[in-house]
C-alpha positions, -999 to 999 in steps of 0.1 A, spaced: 157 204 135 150 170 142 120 151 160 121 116 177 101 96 166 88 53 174 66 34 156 61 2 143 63 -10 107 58 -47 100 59 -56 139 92 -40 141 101 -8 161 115 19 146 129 51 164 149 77 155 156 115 150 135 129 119 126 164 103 94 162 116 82 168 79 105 141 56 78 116 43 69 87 56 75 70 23 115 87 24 120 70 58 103 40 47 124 37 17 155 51 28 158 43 66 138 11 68 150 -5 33 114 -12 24 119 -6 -12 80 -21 -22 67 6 -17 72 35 -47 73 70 -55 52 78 -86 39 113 -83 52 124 -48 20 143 -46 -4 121 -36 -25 113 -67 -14 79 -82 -12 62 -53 22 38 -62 36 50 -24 3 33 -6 3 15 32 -22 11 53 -15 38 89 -30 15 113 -53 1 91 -61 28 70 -47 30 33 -25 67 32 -4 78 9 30 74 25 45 107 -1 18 131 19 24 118 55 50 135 75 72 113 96 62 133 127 23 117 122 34 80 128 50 87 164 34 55 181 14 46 150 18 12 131 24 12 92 21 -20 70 39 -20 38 38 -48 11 65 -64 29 42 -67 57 16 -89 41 17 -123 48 36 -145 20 7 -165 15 -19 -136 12 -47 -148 -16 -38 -114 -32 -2 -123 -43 -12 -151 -66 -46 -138 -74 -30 -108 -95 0 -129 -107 -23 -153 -124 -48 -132 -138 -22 -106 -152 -27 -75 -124 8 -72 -126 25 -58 -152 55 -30 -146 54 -33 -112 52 5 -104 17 4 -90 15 -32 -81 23 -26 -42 -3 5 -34 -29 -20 -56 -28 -45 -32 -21 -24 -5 -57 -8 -17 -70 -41 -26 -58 -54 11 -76 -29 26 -111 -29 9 -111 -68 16 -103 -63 51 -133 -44 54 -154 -56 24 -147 -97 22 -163 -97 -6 -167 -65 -26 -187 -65 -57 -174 -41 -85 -183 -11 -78 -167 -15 -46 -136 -26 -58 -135 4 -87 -142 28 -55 -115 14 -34 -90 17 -60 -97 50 -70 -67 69 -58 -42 41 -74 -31 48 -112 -22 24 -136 -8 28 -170 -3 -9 -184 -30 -35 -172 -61 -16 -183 -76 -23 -147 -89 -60 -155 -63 -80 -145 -62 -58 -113 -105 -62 -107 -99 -102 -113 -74 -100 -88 -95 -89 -61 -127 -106 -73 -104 -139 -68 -86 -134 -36 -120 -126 -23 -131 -163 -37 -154 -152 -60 -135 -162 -90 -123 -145 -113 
């Protein structure tokens, strides 16, 4: 059984007949050819598979396709090229395998959206639900600190 379904991703429309419960992140990936985002854990706890569900960071793995009928999702791809956080983690070293790199700054994107300025606790909170296993986390913190203009 299949569901139609229309929503937006990145300003584009996207419609089609889904299981009403295939991820988001499958249709994303699969249907949409937005390969940014990843699949770490596909259960929701490392937060690789990260977009923002009009406006709100989700978990794209734990989001069934039938809960973005006339919804907008933003993936990486979505960003702006010239968003502060892009060069912000490539030059203080946020980066590293790449696994977790687009639901960090799909996190980080978020919290500065909300919190222009975030001190460090904020920016630990925020990232919470996103894993890494190769920067250590202080690359990633100087990131956000300096795409929020307060240095790094």
């Amino acid at each position: 059984m299949t569901v139609p379904c229309r929503f937006l991703v990145n300003g584009s429309t996207v419609h089609g007949s889904f299981p009403p419960m295939r991820r988001l992140l499958d249709v994303l990936r699969d249907e949409c050819g937005l390969t940014a985002t990843k699949e770490g854990c596909g259960e929701g706890e490392c937060g690789s598979c990260s977009v923002l569900l009009d406006g709100v960071l989700v978990n794209s793995c734990l989001v069934p396709v039938a809960e973005v009928n006339g919804r907008e999702v933003t993936t990486l791809e979505g960003l702006p090229a010239d968003d502060p956080l892009f060069a912000a983690f490539a030059a203080t070293g946020g980066t590293q395998c790449g696994i977790c790199t687009p639901g960090m700054i799909m996190a980080a994107r978020a919290l500065l959206n909300d919190h222009p300025c975030p001190d460090l606790a904020k920016i630990r909170e925020a990232l919470a639900g996103n894993l890494c296993r190769c920067t250590g986390y202080g690359g990633i913190y100087a990131a956000i600190r300096a795409a929020s203009g307060q240095g790094e």
